[in-house]
Structures are given as C-alpha cells and as structure tokens.
VOSE-150297 format. One record per residue (C-alpha): residue in three letters; y negated, x negated, z negated. Coordinates in steps of 0.001 Angstrom, whole numbers, padded with zeros to 6 digits, always signed. Each point is the difference from the previous one (the first is absolute). Layout:
BEGIN
ALAYXZ;...
//
This chain:
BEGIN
UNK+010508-002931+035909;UNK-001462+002198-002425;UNK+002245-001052-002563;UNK-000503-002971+000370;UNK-004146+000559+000035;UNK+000870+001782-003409;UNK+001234-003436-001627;UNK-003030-001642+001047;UNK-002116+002547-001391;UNK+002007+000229-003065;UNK-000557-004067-000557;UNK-003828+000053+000196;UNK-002028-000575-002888;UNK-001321+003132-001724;UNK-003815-001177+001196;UNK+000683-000014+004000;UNK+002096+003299-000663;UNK-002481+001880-001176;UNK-002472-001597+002804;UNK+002223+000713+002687;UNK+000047+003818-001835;UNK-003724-000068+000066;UNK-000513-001259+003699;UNK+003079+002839+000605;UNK-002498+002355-001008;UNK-002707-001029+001009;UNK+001374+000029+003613;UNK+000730+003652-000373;UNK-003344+000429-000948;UNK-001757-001566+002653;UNK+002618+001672+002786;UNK-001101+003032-001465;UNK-003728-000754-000611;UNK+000404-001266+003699;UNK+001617+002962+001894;UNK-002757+002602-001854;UNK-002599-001944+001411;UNK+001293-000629+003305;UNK+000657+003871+000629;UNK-003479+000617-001521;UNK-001542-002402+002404;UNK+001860+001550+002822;UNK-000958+002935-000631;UNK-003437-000161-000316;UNK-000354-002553+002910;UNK+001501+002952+002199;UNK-002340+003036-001865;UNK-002756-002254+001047;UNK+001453-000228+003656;UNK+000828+003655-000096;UNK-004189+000934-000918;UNK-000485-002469+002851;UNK+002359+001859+002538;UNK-001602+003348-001559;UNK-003920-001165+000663;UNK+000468-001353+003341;UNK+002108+003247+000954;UNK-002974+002116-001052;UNK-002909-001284+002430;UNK+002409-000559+002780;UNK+001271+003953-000547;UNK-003843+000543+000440;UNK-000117-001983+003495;UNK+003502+001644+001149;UNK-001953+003153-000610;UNK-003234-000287+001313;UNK+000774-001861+003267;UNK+003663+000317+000362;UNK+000623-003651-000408;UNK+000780-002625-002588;UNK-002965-001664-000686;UNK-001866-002322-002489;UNK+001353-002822-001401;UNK+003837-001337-000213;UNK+001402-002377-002151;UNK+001757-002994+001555;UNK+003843+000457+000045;UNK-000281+003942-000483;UNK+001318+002099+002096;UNK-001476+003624+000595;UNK+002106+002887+001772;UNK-001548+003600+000906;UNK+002544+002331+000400;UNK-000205+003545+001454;UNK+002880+002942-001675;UNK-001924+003055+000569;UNK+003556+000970+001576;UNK+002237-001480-002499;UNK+000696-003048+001661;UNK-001841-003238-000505;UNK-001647-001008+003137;UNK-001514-003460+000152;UNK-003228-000045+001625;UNK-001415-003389+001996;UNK-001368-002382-002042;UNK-002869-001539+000521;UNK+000941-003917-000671;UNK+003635-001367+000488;UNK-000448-001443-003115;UNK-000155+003009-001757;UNK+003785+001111-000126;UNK+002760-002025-000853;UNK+003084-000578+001989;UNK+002056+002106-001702;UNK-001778+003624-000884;UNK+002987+001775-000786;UNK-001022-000261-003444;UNK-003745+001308+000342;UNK+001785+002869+002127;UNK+001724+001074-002640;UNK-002839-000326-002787;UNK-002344+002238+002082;UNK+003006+002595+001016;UNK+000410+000010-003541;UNK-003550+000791-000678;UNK+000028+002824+002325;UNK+002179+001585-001966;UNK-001852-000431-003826;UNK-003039+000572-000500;UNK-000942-002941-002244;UNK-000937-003489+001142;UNK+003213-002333-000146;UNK+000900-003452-001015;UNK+002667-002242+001100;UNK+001153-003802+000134;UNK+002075-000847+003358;UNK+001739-002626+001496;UNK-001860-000681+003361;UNK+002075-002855+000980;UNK-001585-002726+000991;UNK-003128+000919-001394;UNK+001751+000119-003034;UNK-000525+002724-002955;UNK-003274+001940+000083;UNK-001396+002958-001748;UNK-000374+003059+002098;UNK-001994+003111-001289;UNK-000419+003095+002341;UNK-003118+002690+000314;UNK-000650+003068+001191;UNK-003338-000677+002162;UNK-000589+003201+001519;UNK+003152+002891+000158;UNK+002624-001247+002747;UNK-001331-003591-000445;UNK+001216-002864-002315;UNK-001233-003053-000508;UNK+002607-002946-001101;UNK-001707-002974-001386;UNK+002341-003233-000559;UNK-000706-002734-002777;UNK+002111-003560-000322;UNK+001148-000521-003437;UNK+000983-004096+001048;UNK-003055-000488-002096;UNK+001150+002110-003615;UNK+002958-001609+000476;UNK-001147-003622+000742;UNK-002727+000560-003644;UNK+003264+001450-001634;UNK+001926-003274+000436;UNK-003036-001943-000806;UNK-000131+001558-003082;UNK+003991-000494-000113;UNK-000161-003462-000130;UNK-003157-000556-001740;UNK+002562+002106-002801;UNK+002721-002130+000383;UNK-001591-003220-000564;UNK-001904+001658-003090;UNK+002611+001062-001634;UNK+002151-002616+000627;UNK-002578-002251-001381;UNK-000762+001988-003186;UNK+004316+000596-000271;UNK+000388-003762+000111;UNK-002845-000845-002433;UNK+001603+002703-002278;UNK+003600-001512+000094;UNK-001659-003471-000344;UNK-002358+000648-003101;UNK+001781+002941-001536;UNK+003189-002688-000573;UNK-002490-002596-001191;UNK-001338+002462-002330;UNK+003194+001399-000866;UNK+001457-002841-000461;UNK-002991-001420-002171;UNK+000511+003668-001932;UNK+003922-000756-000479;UNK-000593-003596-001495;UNK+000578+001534-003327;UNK+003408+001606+000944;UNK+001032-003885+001474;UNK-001146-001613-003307;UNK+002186+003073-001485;UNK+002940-001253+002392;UNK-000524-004004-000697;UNK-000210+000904-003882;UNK+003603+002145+000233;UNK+001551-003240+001752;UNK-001470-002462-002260;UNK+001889+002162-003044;UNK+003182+000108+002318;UNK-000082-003372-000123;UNK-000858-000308-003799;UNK+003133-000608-002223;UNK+000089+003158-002418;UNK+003254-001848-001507;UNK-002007-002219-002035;UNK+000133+001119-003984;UNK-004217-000107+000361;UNK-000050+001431+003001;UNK-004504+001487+000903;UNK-001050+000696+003371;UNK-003106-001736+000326;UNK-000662+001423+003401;UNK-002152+002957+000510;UNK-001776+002346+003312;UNK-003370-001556-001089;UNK-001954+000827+003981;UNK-002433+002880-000621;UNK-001137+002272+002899;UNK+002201+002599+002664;UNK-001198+003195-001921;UNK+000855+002303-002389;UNK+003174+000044+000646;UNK+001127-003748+000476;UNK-001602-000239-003550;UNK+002001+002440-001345;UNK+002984-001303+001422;UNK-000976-003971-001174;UNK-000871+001868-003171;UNK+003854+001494-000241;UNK+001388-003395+001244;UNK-002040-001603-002745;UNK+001069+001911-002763;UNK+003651-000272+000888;UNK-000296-003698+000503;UNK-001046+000660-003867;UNK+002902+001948-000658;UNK+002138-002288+000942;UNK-001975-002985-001759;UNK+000942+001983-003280;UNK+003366+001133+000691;UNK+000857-003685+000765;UNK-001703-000357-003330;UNK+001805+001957-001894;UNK+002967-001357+001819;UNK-000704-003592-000705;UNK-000424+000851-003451;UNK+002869+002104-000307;UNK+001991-002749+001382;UNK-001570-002604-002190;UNK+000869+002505-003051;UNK+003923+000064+001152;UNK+000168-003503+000557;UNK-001615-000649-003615;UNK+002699+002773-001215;UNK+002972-000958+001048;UNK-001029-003753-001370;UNK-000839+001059-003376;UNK+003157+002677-000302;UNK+002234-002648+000993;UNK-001588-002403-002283;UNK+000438+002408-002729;UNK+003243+000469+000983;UNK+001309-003118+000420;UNK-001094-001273-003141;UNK+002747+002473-002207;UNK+002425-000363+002695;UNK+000017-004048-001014;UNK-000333+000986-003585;UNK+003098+002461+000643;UNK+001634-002774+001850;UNK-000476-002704-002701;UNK+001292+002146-003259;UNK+003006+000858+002308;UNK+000939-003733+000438;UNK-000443-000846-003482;UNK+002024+003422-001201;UNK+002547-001776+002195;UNK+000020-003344-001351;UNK-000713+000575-003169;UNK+001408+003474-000933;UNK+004152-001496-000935;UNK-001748-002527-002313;UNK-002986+001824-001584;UNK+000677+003337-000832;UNK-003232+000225-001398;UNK-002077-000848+003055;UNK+001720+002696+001904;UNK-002034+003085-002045;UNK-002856-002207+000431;UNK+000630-000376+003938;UNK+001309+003985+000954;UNK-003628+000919-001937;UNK-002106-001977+002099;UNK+001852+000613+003150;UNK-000299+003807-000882;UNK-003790-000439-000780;UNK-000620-002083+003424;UNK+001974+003484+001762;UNK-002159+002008-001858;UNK-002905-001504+001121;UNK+001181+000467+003610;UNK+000720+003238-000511;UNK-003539+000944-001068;UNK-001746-002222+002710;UNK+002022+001915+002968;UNK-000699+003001-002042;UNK-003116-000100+000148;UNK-000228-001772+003983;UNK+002243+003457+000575;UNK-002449+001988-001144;UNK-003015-001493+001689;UNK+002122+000479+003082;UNK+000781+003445-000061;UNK-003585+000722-001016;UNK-001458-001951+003229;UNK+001937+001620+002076;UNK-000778+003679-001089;UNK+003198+000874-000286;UNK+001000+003982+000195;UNK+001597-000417-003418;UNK-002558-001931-001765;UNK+001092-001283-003565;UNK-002466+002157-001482;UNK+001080+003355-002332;UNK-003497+001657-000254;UNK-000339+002342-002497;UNK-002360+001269-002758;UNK-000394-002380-002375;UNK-002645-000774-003299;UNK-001624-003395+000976;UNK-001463-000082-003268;UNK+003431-000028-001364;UNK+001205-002831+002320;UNK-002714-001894-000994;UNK+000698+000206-004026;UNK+004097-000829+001328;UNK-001148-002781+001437;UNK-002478-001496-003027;UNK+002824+000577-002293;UNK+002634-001966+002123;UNK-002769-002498+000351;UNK-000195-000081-003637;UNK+003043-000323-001088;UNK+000828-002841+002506;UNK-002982-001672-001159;UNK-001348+000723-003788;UNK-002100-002760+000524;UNK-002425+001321+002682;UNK-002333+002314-001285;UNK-000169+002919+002593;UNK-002202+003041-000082;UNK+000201+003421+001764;UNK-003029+002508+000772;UNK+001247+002873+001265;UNK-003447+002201+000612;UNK+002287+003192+000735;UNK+002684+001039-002176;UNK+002164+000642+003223;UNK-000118-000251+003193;UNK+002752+001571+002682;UNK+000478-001719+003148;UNK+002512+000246+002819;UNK+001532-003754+000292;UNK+003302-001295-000689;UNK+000009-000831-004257;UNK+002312-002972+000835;UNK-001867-001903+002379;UNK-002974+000732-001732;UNK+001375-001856-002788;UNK+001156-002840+001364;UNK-003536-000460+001702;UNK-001586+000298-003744;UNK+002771-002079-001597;UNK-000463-002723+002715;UNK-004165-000081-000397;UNK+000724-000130-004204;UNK+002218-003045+000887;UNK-001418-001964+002833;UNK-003410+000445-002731;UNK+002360-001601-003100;UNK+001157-002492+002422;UNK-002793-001130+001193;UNK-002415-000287-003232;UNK+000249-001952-003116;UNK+001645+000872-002777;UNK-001903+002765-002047;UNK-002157+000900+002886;UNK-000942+003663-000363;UNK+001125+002369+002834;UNK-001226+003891+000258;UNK+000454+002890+002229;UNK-001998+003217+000759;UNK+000710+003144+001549;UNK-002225+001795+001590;UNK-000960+002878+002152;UNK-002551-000108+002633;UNK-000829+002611+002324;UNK+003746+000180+001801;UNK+001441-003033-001013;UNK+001650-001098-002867;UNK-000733-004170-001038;UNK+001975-002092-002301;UNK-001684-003082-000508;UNK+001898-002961-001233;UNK-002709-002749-001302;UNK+001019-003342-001906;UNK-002647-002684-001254;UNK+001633-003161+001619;UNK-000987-002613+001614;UNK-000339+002527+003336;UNK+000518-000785+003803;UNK-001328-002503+002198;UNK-002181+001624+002855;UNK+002288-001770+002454;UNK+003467+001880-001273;UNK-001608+003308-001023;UNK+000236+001051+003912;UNK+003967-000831-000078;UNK+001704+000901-003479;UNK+001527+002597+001801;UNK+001825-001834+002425;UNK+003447-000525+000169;UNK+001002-002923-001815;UNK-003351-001288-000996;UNK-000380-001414-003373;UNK-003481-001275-001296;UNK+001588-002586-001505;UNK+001881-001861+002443;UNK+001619-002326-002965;UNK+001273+002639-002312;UNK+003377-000003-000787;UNK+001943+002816+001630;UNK+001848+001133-002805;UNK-003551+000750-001745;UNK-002101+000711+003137;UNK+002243+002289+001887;UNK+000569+000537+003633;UNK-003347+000877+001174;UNK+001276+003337+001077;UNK-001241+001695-002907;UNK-003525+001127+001259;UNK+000937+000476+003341;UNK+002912+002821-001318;UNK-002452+001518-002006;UNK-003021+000396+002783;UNK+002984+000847+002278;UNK+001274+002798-002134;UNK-003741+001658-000701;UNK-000667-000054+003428;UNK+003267+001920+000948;UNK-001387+002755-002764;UNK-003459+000126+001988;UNK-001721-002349-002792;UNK-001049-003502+000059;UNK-000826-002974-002091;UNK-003044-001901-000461;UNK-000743-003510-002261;UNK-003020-001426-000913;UNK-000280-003048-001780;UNK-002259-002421-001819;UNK+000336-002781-002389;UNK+000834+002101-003691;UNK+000402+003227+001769;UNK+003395+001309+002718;UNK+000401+003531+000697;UNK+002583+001669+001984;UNK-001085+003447+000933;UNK+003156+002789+001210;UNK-001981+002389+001820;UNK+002249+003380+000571;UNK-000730+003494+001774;UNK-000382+003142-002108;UNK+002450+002535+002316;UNK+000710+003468-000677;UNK+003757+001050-000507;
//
C-alpha cells in the first residue's frame, strides 16, 4: 500500500507536489498552532474556575465560622462538604440540603483527609461518576474543620470542544484554500519550466541530421523568479551553443563534401592523362620510337604532379590533425636571409619580373623551421608572378614591430575581387575558375602556406584592391 502510494506520488506533476508539500505543512502547523491553544484555553478556563472555587470558599469559611453552618449563596450543581478531622479522621457532618453532596463522596473524603494533613489549601479534579468530572479544592475553615467545595468542569470541557471544532473547520478551510491556490499559483509560477519542457521536446523532435541544421526554438516565457530565469537563461545559451556547434558542423561538413569533390577532381584529371599516354605508349611505342621519349616524359610529369598534390593534401592533413610529430624542425633561423633566398630563386626563375627587397633590419633571428618558411615565401613570390601580367613589379619588406616579425609580399596587379578575398585560402579555390591547371595550380598553395604559419604560432593576412595585393606573414619573436 505504501508502495504503491509512492508511485502515485512519484507521477504527479511538480506543481500539485509541492502543494500537497505545502498543505503537508501547513497541517502540522495548524495541529500544532491548534493543540497550544487548546491547552492554553483549558487552562485558563479552569484558573478562572479555580478563583471562582477560591472566592466562594472564602465567605462561606466566614459563615462556617461565625454560625457553625454553611451559609450564603451556592452555585447550582456544586456540591459543598464540611468535614470535621480534629482527630485525624474525616468525619462528615449533616448537611444541610440533600443536594449538597453527591452520591459518591469518597472522593471529597479523601480531599479533606488530605487537607488535614497539609497545611495549604488543595486542588484536585475527580471523577464523581455520574456527575461526571468536577474540580474539588479543600480549606481549612477553622482548625479540625474543612470545607470541600465541588465545581463541574462539563462546561470547560463542552467551550473546549467548541473551540475544537470551530479549529477544525478553520483550518481545514484555510488548508484547502492553500492546496487549492498555492497549486494554481505554483503552477502559474512553473509555466516557465513547462515552456522549458515543450521547447526540449520540440528540439527532440527537430532533425539535427540535416547539413543546415538551427534550432529555431527557444524558453521565451518570462516570470518564476530568480532562479527559473537563470535556469531559462542557461537553457538559452546552450540552445545557442548548440545553434553554433551545428554551425560549425554544417560548415565543416559542407567544407569535406567540397574537398573530397575538388581532390578527386584534381585527381582524376592526371589519372586520365596517365591513363591516355599509357595507351598510346602501347600502341604506338613498336612503331614510333620517337613518341615513346615523348610519352614516358609526360607520363612522368602527370606522376609528378600527383606526387606534389598528395604532398601537399599530406601535409595539410597532418597539420589539421595536430599531430605529436608535426612536420615542423623549429630552429633558429635569419628570416632576413630566407627572404633574400627566396628573391634570388624568384629571380632567377623569372629575370623578367622586377622584384625588390627592403629589409629594415640587417638580421633578424627567429625560431621557425627555415624550410617551411621558404616554401611559404617561394609560394607568395609565385602565386604573385602567376597571377599578374608580365613585367608587373612585385616587392617585399621585412619588418619588425613590437614582437612580431612581418614580411609583406605586395604586387601591383589587377588585385582581388571583394567576393574571393574571404576564400583564397581555401582548399582548392582558384580565383580564376577557367585557368588552366598546368599554369594555375592546385589551389592548395595558399591554404599550405596559412596552414604552415599557423602551426609556427603566426598567421597570414591579404588585403587587396584594384593596382595594389599584399600578403602579410605575420610571425612571433620567441626567445631560445
């Protein structure tokens, strides 16, 4: 049974728990509230009967005195009892009404042989039977004679249960108007916490599968306190959270998706040049010697250009995933000398670009790794002689500022549109979409070189305007 009373508790809403807590203790509240003032009513009901007893006993001591009888006036339903125990013994003298002892007197007997024996006045409740309880209280009226005067109580007790019931149906009033308001209000408090509830069901039922995947629901009822704010607040800002991580998700995804189409594009298209020399080496190879040089060269060329593209997809692997054995060899190295390496390779591959190097220290030691470096300086020299017209003028600075070293890179071309500038350095991404690939490249270019700064705790930036593209390698000054 009370297991079972347990389940049903346990499957009430939060609101009408917390009421039936509430009326819980509110009932021990009122029982308590209840007893004190029942026991303080009692009590004072009977002080106020035991003053009586004491006044009444005083001017009919006087009477018993004076004239040897009980005289004056009696209260209806009393009873009065003189008692004689100048021996000892309590000896019952005649009364003078019938009415004024009750059927049983053993009691009173006892309260006045009692008395004889103190010497103060006592008080005592008894069962008379019949009569029911009264309240006895005893006297010494003269020495050897007691006077036992007997008060019903039917009427303390009968206000008592008055007061009782006029409890009862007071508190049980006020306990049911609790329970019945307090779970109106607490439920109206604990709206928010149900919107919380219906929000967290409507994104159980969202699909977070989809590549775009945003939550557009959100714990938008106000009220229930500090606290249910700063819980709607917290269930807010993860429902943010997780708007951005399916962001970045989405975007990642989109990013792989794009990848793996332009890799195997890239791919494919020296895999069917590969294919196509070897079935003309094998046709044509018995009958034209010639053609076979000319066929082995370009299938070597097409493998080298494979070899380069995975190359470099290799190495933009291994730097994404942060490898413990990074394909970096830091050491200390003269950037300033890497620099003039690079302008003179850059030269010499092509005497007819003017190029011009500013160099505003005469050294400058940082801790990279030389070779990568390089091939970050050789690819911004090319993808600038690539991309400009013949004769266009190309120059790079070095320079120191504050604790960073900057190579800038700047060509006067024809520049970036706004709408590419944003993704040169993504993978695969050419600028223009119809150049050739033999003269254009892979597209992987700027995305090695951002990749490989980045590993050495630098970056890249490139701004661009019509006349005017600059490449900036910005790289940490580190001790040792």
């Amino acid at each position: 049974m009370i297991g079972r009373l347990r389940r049903t508790y346990r499957r009430l809403r939060l609101g009408t728990r917390l009421a039936l807590g509430l009326g819980a203790l509110a009932l021990v509240v009122f029982a308590v509230v209840g007893t004190a003032l029942t026991t303080y009513m009692r009590d004072y009901l009977s002080n106020q009967l035991d003053d009586q007893l004491g006044l009444a006993q005083t001017a009919q001591s006087k009477s018993i005195a004076e004239n040897g009888t009980l005289q004056g006036k009696k209260y209806y339903r009393w009873y009065y009892a003189v008692y004689d125990v100048s021996d000892g013994r309590a000896v019952l003298r005649k009364p003078e009404e019938p009415g004024d002892l009750p059927e049983d007197i053993a009691p009173l007997t006892a309260l006045a042989t009692a008395q004889a024996a103190g010497d103060t006045e006592l008080l005592r409740t008894a069962d008379l039977g019949r009569d029911g309880e009264y309240r006895l209280r005893a006297c010494e009226v003269t020495p050897g004679v007691v006077l036992i005067s007997g008060a019903p109580t039917d009427d303390i007790d009968a206000t008592v249960r008055r007061l009782i019931t006029v409890q009862v149906i007071a508190f049980g009033l006020a306990l049911l108007a609790l329970v019945l308001f307090g779970r109106r209000m607490l439920r109206r408090g604990l709206n928010p916490l149900s919107d919380m509830a219906h929000t967290a069901h409507g994104i159980a039922s969202h699909d977070l599968t989809e590549s775009a995947s945003r939550l557009p629901l959100r714990a938008g009822e106000r009220g229930g306190g500090p606290e249910v704010e700063e819980l709607r607040t917290a269930f807010n800002t993860m429902l943010e959270h997780i708007d951005d991580s399916l962001a970045v998700r989405a975007e990642a995804e989109q990013r792989l998706r794009r990848f793996v189409a332009d890799a195997s594009h890239e791919l494919r298209t020296p895999l069917m040049s590969v294919r196509g020399y070897a079935d003309l080496f094998q046709y044509a190879a018995a009958n034209a010697p010639g053609e076979r040089d000319k066929h082995l060269a370009r299938l070597r060329a097409e493998a080298a250009r494979m070899g380069v593209l995975l190359d470099d997809l290799l190495l933009l692997a291994r730097l994404d995933a942060a490898e413990v054995e990074a394909p970096l060899r830091l050491r200390d190295a003269d950037l300033v000398e890497l620099v003039e390496e690079a302008a003179a390779a850059f030269r010499a591959s092509h005497p007819g670009r003017p190029l011009t190097v500013t160099a505003v220290p005469a050294t400058l030691k940082l801790r990279v790794d030389p070779h990568r470096v390089r091939q970050v300086l050789d690819n911004l020299l090319t993808n600038a002689a690539v991309h400009t017209p013949a004769g266009t003028p190309v120059s790079v600075r070095v320079a120191l500022e504050r604790d960073t070293a900057r190579v800038r890179v700047e060509d006067s071309g024809p520049g970036i549109p706004p709408g590419d500038r944003q993704r040169v350095f993504d993978r695969f991404y050419r600028v223009d979409k119809a150049r050739s690939r033999d003269r254009g490249g892979s597209g992987l270019g700027l995305s090695v070189a951002s990749a490989l700064i980045r590993a050495q705790g630098g970056t890249i930036e490139v701004d661009s305007e019509p006349g005017a593209t600059v490449f900036t390698v910005v790289l940490p000054v580190r001790e040792g």
